[in-house]
LOTIPA-378224 format. One record per residue (C-alpha): residue in one letter; residue number from 1; x, y, z. Coordinates in pm, 1 decimal, decimal comma. Layout:
<pts>
<pt bavex="A" bafi="NUM" px="X" py="Y" pz="Z"/>
...
</pts>
This chain:
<pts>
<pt bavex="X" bafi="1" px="-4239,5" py="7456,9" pz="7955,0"/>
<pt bavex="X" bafi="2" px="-4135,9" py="7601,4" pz="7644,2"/>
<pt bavex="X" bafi="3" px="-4001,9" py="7452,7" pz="7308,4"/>
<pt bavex="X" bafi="4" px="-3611,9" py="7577,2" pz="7391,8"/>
<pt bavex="X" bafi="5" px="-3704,9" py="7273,8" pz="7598,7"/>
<pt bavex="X" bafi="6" px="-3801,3" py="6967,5" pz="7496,2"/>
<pt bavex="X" bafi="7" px="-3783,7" py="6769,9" pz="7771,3"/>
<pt bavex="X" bafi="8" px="-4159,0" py="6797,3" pz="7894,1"/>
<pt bavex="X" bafi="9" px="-4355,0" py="6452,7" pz="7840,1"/>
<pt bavex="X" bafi="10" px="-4686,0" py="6508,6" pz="7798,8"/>
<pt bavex="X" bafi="11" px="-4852,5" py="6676,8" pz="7460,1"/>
<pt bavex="X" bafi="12" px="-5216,5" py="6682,3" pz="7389,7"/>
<pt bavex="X" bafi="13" px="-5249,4" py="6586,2" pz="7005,5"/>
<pt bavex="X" bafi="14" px="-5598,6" py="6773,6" pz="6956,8"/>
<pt bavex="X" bafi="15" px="-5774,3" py="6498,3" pz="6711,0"/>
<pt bavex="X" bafi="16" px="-6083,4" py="6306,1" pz="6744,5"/>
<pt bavex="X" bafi="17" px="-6027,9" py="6050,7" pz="6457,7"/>
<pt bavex="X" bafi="18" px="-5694,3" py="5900,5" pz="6578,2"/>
<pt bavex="X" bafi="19" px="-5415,7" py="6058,3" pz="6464,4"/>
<pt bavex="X" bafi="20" px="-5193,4" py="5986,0" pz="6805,8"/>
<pt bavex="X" bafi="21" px="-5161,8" py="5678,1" pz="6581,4"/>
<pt bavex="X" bafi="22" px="-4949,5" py="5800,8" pz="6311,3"/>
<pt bavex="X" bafi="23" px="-4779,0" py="6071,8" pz="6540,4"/>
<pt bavex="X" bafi="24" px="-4779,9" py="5911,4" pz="6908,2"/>
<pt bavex="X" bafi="25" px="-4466,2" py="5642,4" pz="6804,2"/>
<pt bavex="X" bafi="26" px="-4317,8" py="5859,8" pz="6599,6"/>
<pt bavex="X" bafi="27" px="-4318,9" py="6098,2" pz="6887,7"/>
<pt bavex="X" bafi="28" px="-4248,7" py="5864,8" pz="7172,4"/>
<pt bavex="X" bafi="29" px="-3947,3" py="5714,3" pz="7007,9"/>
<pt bavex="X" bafi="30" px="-3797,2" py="6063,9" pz="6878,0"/>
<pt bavex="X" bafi="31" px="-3877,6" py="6298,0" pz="7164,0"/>
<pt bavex="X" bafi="32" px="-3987,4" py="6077,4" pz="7463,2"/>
<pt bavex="X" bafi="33" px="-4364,4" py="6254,8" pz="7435,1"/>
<pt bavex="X" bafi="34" px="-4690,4" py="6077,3" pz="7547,6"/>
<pt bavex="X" bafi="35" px="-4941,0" py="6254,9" pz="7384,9"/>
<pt bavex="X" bafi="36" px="-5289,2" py="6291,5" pz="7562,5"/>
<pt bavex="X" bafi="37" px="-5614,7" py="6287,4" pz="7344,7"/>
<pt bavex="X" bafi="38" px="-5886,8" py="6499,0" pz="7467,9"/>
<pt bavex="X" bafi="39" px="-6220,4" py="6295,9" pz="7592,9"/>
<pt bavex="X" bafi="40" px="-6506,3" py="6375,9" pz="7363,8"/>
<pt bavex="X" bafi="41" px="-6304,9" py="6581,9" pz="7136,1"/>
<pt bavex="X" bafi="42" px="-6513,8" py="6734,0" pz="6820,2"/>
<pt bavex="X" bafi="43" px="-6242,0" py="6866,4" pz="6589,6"/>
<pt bavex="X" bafi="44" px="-6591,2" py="6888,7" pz="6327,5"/>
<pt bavex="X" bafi="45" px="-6692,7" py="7195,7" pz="6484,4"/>
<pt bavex="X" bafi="46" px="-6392,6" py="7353,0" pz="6276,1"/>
<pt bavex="X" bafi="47" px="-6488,2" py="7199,5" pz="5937,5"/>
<pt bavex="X" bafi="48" px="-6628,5" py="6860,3" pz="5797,6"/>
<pt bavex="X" bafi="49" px="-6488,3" py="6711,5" pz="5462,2"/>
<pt bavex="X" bafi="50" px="-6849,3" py="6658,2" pz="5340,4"/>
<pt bavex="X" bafi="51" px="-6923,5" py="7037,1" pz="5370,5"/>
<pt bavex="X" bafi="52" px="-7186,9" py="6983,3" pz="5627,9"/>
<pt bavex="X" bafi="53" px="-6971,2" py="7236,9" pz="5861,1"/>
<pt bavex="X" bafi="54" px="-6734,8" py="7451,2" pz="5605,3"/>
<pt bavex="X" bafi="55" px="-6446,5" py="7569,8" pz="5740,3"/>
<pt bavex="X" bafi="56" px="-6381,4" py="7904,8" pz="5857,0"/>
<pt bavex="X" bafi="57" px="-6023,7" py="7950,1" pz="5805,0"/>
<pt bavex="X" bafi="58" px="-5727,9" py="7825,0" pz="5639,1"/>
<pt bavex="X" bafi="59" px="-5608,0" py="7464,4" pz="5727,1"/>
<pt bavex="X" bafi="60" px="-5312,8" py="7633,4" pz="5898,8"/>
<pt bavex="X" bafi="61" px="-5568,2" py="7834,5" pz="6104,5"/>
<pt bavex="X" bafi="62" px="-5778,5" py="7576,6" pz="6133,1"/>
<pt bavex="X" bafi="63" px="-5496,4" py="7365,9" pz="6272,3"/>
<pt bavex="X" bafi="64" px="-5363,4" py="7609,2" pz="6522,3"/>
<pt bavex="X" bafi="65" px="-5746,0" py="7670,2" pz="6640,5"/>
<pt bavex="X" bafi="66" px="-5727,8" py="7292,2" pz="6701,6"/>
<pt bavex="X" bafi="67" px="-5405,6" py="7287,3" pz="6881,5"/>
<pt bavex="X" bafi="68" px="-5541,9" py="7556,9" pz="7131,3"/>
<pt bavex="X" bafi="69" px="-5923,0" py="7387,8" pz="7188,6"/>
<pt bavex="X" bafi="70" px="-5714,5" py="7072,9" pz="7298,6"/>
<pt bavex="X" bafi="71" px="-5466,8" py="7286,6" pz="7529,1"/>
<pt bavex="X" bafi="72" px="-5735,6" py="7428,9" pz="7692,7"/>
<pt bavex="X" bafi="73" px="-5906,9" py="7099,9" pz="7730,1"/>
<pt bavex="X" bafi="74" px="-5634,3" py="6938,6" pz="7901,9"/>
<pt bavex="X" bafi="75" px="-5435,4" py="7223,7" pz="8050,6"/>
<pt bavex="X" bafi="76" px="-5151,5" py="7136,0" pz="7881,7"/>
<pt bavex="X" bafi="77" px="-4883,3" py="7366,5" pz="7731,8"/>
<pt bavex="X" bafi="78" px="-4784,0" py="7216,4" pz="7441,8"/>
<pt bavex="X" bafi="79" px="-5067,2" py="7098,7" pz="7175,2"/>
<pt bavex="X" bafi="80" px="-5066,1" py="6915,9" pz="6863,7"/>
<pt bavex="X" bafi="81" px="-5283,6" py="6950,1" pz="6580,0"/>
<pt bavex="X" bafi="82" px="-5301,4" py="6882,7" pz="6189,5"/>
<pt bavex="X" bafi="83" px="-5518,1" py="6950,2" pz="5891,0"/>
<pt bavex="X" bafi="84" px="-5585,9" py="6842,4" pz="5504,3"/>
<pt bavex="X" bafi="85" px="-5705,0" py="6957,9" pz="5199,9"/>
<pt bavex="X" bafi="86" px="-5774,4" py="6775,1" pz="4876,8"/>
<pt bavex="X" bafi="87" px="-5799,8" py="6844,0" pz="4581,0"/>
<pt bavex="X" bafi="88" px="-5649,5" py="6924,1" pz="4237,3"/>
<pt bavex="X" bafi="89" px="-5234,6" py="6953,8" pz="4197,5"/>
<pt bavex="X" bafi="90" px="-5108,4" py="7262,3" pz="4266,1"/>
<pt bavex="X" bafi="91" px="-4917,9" py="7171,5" pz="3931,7"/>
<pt bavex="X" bafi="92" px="-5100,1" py="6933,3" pz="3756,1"/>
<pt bavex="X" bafi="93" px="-5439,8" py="7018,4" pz="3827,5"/>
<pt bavex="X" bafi="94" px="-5558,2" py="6667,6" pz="3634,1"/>
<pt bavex="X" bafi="95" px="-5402,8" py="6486,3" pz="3877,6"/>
<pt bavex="X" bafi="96" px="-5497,2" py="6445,3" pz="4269,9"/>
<pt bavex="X" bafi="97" px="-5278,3" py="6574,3" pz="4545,4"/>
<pt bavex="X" bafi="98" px="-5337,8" py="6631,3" pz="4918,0"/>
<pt bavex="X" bafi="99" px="-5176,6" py="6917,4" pz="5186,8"/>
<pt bavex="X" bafi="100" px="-5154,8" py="6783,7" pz="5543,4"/>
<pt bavex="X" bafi="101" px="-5040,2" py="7045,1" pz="5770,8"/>
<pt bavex="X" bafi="102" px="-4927,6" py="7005,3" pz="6122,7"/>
<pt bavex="X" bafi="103" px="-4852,3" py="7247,5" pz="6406,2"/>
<pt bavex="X" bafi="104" px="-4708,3" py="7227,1" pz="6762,0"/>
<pt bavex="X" bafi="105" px="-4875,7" py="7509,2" pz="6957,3"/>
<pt bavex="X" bafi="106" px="-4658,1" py="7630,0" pz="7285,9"/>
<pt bavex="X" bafi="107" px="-4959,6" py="7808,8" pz="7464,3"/>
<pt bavex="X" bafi="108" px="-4738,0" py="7972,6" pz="7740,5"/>
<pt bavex="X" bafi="109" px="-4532,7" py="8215,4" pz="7422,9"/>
<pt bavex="X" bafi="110" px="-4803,4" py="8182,3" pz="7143,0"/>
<pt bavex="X" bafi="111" px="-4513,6" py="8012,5" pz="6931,3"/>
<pt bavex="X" bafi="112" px="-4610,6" py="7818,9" pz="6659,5"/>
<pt bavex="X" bafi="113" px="-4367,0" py="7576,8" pz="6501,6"/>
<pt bavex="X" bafi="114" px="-4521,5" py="7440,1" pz="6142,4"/>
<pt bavex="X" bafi="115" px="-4475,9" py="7179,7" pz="5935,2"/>
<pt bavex="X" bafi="116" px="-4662,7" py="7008,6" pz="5568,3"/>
<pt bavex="X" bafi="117" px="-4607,1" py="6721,6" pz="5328,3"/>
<pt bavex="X" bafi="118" px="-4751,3" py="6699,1" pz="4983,5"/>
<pt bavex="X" bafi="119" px="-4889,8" py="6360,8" pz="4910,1"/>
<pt bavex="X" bafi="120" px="-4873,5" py="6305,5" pz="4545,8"/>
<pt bavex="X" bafi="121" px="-5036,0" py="5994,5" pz="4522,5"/>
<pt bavex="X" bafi="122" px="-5372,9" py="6027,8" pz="4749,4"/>
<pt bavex="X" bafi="123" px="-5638,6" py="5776,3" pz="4781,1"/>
<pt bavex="X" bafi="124" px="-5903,4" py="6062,8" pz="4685,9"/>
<pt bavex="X" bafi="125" px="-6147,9" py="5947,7" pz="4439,8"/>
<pt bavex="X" bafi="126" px="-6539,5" py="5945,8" pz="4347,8"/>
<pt bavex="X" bafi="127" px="-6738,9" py="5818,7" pz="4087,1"/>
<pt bavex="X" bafi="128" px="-7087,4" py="5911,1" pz="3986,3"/>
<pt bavex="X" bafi="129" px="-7294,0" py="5570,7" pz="4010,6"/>
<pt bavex="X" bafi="130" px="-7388,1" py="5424,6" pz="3691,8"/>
<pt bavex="X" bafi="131" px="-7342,1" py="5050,9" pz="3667,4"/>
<pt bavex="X" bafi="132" px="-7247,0" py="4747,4" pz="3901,7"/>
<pt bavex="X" bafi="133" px="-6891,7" py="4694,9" pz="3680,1"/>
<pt bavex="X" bafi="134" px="-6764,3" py="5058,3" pz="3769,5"/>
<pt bavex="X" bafi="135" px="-6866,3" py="5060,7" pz="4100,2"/>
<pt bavex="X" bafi="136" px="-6664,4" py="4726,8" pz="4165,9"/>
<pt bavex="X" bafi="137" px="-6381,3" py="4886,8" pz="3949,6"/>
<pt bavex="X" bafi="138" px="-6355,9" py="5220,7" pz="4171,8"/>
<pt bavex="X" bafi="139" px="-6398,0" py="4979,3" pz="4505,3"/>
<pt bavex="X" bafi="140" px="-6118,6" py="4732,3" pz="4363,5"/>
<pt bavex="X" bafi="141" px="-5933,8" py="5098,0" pz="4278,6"/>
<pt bavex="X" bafi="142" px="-5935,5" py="5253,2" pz="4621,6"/>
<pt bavex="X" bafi="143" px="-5898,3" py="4885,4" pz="4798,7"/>
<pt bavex="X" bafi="144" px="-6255,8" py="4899,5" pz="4989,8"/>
<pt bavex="X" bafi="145" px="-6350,1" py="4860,9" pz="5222,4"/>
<pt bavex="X" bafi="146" px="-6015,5" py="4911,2" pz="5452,9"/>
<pt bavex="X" bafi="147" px="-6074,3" py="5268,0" pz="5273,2"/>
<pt bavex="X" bafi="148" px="-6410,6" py="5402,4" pz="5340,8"/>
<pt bavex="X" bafi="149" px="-6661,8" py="5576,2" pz="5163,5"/>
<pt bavex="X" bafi="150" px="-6917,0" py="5833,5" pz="5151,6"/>
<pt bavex="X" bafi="151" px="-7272,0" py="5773,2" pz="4924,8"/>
<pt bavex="X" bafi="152" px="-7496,1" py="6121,6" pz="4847,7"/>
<pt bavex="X" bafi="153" px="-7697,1" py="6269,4" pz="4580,3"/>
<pt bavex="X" bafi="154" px="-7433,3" py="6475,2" pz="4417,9"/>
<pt bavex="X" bafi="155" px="-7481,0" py="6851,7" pz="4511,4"/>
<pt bavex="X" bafi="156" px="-7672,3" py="6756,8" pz="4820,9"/>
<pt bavex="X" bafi="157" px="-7510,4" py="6783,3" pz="5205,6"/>
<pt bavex="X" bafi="158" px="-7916,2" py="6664,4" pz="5360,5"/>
<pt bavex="X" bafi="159" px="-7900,3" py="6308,8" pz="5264,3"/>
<pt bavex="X" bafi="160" px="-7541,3" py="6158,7" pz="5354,5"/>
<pt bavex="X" bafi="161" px="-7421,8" py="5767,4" pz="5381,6"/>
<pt bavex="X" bafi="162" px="-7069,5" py="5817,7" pz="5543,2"/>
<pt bavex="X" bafi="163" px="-6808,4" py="5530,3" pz="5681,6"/>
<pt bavex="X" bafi="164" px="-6989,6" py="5309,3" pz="5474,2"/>
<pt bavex="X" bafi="165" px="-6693,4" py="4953,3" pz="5480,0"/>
<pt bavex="X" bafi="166" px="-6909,6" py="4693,2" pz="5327,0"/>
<pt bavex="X" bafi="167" px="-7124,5" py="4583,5" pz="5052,9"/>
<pt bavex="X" bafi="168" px="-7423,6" py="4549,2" pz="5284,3"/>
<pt bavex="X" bafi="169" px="-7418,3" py="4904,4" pz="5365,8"/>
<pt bavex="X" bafi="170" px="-7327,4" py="4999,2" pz="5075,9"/>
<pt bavex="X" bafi="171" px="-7654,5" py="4825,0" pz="4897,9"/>
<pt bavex="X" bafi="172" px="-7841,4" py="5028,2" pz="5167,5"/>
<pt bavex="X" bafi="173" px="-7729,7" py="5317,9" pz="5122,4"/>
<pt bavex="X" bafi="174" px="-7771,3" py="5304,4" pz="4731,2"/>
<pt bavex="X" bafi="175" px="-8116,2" py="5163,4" pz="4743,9"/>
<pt bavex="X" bafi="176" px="-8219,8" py="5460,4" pz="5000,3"/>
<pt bavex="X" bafi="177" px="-8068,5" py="5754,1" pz="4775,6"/>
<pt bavex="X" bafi="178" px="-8229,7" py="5610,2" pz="4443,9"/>
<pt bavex="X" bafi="179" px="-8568,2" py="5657,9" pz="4645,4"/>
<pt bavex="X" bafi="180" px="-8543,3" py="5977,8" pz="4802,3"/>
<pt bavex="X" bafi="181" px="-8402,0" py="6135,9" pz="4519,5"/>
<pt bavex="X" bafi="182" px="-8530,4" py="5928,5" pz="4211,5"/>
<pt bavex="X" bafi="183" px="-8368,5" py="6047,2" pz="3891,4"/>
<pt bavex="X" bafi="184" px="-8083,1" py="6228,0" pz="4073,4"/>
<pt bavex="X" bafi="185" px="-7706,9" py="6140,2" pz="4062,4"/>
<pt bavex="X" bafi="186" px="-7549,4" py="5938,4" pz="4325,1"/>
<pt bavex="X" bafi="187" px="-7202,6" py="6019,4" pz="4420,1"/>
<pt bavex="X" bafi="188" px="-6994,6" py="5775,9" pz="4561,2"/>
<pt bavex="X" bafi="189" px="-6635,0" py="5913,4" pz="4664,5"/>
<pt bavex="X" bafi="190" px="-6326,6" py="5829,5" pz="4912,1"/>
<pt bavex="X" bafi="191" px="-6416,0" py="5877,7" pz="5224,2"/>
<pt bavex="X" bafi="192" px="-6137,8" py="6120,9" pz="5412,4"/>
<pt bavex="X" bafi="193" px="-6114,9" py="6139,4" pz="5790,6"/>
<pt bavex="X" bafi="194" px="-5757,2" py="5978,6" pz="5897,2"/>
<pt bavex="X" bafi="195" px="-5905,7" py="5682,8" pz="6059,4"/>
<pt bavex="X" bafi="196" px="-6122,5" py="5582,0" pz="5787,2"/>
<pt bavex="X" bafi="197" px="-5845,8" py="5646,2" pz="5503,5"/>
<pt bavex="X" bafi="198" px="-5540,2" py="5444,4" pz="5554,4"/>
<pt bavex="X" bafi="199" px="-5334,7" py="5627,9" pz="5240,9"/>
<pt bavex="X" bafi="200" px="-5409,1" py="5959,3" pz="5479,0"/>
<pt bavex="X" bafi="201" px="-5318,3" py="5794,7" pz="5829,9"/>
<pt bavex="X" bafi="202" px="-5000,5" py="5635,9" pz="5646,1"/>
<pt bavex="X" bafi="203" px="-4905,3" py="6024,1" pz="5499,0"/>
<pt bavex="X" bafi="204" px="-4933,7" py="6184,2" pz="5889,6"/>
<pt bavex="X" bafi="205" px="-4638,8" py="5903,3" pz="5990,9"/>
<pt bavex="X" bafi="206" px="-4436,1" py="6091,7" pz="5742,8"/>
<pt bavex="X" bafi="207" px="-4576,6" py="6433,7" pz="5880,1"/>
<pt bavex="X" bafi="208" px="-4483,0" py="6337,2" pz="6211,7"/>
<pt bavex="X" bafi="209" px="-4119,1" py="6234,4" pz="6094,6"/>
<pt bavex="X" bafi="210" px="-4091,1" py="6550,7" pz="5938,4"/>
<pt bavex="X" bafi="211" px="-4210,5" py="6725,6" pz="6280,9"/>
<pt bavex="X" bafi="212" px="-3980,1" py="6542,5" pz="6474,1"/>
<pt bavex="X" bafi="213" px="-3679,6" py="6654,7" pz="6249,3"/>
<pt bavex="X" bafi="214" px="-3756,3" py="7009,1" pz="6303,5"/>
<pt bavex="X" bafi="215" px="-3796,8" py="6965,6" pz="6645,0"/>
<pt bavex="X" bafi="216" px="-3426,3" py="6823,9" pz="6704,6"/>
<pt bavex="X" bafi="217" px="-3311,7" py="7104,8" pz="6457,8"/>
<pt bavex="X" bafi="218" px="-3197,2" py="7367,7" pz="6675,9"/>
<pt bavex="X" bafi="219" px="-3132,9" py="7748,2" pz="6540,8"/>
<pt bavex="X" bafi="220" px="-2798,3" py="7827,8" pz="6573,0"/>
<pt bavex="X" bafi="221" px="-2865,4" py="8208,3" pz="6644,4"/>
<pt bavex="X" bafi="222" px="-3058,5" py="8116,6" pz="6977,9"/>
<pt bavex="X" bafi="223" px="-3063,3" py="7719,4" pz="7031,6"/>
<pt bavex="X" bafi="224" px="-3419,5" py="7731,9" pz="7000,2"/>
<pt bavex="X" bafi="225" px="-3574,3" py="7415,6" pz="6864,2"/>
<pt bavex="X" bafi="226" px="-3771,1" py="7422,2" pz="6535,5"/>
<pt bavex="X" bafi="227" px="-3527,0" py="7586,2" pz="6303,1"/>
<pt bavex="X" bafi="228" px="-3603,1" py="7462,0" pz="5931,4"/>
<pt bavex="X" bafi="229" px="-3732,5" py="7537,0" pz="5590,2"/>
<pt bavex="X" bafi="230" px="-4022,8" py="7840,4" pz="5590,2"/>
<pt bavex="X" bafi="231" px="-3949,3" py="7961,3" pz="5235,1"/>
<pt bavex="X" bafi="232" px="-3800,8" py="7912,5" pz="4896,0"/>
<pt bavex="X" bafi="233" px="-3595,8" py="8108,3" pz="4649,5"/>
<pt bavex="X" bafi="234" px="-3715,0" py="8127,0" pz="4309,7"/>
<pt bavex="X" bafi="235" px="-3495,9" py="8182,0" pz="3995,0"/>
<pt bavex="X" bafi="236" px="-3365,9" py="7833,1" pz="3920,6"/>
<pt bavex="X" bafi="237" px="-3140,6" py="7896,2" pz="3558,2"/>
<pt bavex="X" bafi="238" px="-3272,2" py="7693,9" pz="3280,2"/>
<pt bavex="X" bafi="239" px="-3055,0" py="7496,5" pz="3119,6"/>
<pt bavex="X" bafi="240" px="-3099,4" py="7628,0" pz="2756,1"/>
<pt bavex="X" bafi="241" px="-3123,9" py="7995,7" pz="2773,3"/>
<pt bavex="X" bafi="242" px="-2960,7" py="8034,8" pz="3133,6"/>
<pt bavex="X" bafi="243" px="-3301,4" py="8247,6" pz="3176,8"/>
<pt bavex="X" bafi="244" px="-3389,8" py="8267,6" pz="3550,5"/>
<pt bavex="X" bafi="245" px="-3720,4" py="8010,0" pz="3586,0"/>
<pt bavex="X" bafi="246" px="-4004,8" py="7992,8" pz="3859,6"/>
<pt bavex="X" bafi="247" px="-3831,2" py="7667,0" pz="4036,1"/>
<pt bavex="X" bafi="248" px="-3630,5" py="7715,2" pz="4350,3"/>
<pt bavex="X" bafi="249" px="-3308,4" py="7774,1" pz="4330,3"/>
<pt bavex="X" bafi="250" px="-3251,9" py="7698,2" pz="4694,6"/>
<pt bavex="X" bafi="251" px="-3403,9" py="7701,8" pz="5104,0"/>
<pt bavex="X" bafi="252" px="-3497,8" py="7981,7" pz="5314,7"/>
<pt bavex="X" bafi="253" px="-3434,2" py="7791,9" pz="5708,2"/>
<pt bavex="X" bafi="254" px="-3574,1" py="8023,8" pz="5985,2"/>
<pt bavex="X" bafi="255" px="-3643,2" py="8057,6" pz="6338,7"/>
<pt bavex="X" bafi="256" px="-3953,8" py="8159,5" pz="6471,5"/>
<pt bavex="X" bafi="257" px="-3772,5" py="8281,6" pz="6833,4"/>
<pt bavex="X" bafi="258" px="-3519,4" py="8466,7" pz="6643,8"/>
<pt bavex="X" bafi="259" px="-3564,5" py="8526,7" pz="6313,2"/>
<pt bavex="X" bafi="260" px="-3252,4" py="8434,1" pz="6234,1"/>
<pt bavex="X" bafi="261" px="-3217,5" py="8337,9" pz="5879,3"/>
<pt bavex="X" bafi="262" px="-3017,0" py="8063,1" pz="5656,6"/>
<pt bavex="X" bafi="263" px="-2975,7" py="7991,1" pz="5282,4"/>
<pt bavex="X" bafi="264" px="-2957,7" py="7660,4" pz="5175,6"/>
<pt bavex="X" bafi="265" px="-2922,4" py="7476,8" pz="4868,8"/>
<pt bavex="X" bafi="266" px="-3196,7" py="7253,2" pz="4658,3"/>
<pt bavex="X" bafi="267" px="-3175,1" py="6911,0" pz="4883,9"/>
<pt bavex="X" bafi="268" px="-3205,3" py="6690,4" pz="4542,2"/>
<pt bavex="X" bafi="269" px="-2893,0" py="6901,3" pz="4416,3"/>
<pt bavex="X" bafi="270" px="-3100,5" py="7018,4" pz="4096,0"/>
<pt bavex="X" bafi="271" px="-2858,4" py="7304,6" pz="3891,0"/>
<pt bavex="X" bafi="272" px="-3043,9" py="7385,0" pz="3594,2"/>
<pt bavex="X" bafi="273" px="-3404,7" py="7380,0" pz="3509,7"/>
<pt bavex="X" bafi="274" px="-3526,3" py="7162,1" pz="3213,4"/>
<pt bavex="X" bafi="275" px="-3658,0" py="7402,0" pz="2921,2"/>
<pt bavex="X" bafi="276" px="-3958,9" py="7236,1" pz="2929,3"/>
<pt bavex="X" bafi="277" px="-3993,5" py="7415,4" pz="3227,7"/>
<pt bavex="X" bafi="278" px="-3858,8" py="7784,0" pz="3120,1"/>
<pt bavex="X" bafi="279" px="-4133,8" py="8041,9" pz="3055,7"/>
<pt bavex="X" bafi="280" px="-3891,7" py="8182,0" pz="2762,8"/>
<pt bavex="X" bafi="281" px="-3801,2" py="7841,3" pz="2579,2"/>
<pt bavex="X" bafi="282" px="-4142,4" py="7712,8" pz="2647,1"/>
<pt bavex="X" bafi="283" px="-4366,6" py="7983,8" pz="2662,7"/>
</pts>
């Protein structure tokens, strides 16, 4: 079965922290797909948040490496798989911001049909623990303990309290770091596998939407499904100086069968560029 067809039923979503969750209804309801979960899947083998395993590749590579370990598991054709990273902006590097990438591998062509959201507003925190009232402000922040999190002597990957969801544990964990590691800072932070971080389960329904809209967006060059966005075009005018700026001024949609290629405008119908945002009136 290939993905000019999409009438197969059953995908293997390569996860072991359950993302069919946030991807199996949205699925199900769009496309008709059950999707399989490998027994005794370790997706950690690729990469660990806490750095215990580092990652090898990109998350894109990372996910596709994924989507084929779960094929092969299940001899299945067609494999799901996703991946995150966290960490600064990409344009306001004081704020928080998370990449989750997913990618529907079709192991009978190689094709690869991708597709990301930006979550602007992650639950991806930490705190270095100093007194009783900030640690029950940061817990009251991130809405503990439905979110999770991880206790460690900052710097350290030996010594690590992880899934930690209530105070017991969390008095544990706290009284066994201040011993084995007297004088040394403990980190407390967000805790960031899907199932243990609802913010990130509740971003890969939206991922999965946007999936499912590329899926049942066929190229018109070929009638291959998976024809969307891959690219911008820079050179937004700014509305001062008319001076060509770094936004986009519109889509790149491609297909990954054919090639073919379409330009399309800004979706949020943007013209100009404010000249806060022109390298020439706001250097």
């Amino acid at each position: 079965m290939t993905l000019t067809d999409l009438t197969v039923r059953k995908v293997v979503v390569a996860t072991m922290y359950g993302k069919e969750r946030a991807f199996g209804p949205v699925l199900a309801k769009r496309l008709g797909w059950d999707l399989v979960v490998p027994d005794g899947f370790d997706t950690d083998a690729l990469g660990t948040f806490t750095g215990e395993v580092p990652r090898s590749g990109t998350i894109e590579e990372t996910a596709i490496a994924k989507a084929r370990l779960g094929a092969a598991e299940t001899g299945l054709s067609l494999a799901i798989a996703s991946e995150g990273a966290y960490g600064p902006h990409p344009h306001f590097p004081f704020l928080g911001a998370g990449l989750e990438i997913a990618v529907l591998l079709d192991t009978h062509t190689g094709r690869v049909i991708r597709e990301h959201i930006l979550d602007e507003r992650p639950v991806y925190d930490h705190i270095t623990y100093g007194s009783q009232t900030e640690l029950d402000s940061f817990l009251d922040r991130i809405r503990f303990p439905q979110q999770t999190v991880i206790l460690r002597n900052q710097g350290k990957t030996d010594k690590i309290f992880k899934g930690i969801q209530d105070r017991d544990s969390l008095g544990t964990a706290l009284i066994a770091l201040s011993k084995s590691s007297a004088g040394e800072t403990i980190l407390i932070q967000t805790d960031m596998p899907a199932h243990l971080n609802p913010r990130r389960m509740e971003s890969l329904g939206l991922l999965a939407e946007k999936l499912a809209d590329r899926l049942t967006c066929k190229c018109p060059a070929c009638d291959a499904a998976g024809f969307g966005l891959t690219d911008t075009r820079k050179g937004l005018r700014c509305a001062g100086c008319g001076h060509p700026t770094r936004l986009a001024v519109g889509e790149i949609w491609s297909c990954t069968v054919c090639s073919h290629l379409s330009h399309q405008p800004r979706r949020d119908g943007l013209a100009e560029a404010d000249p806060g945002q022109c390298e020439r009136c706001n250097p």
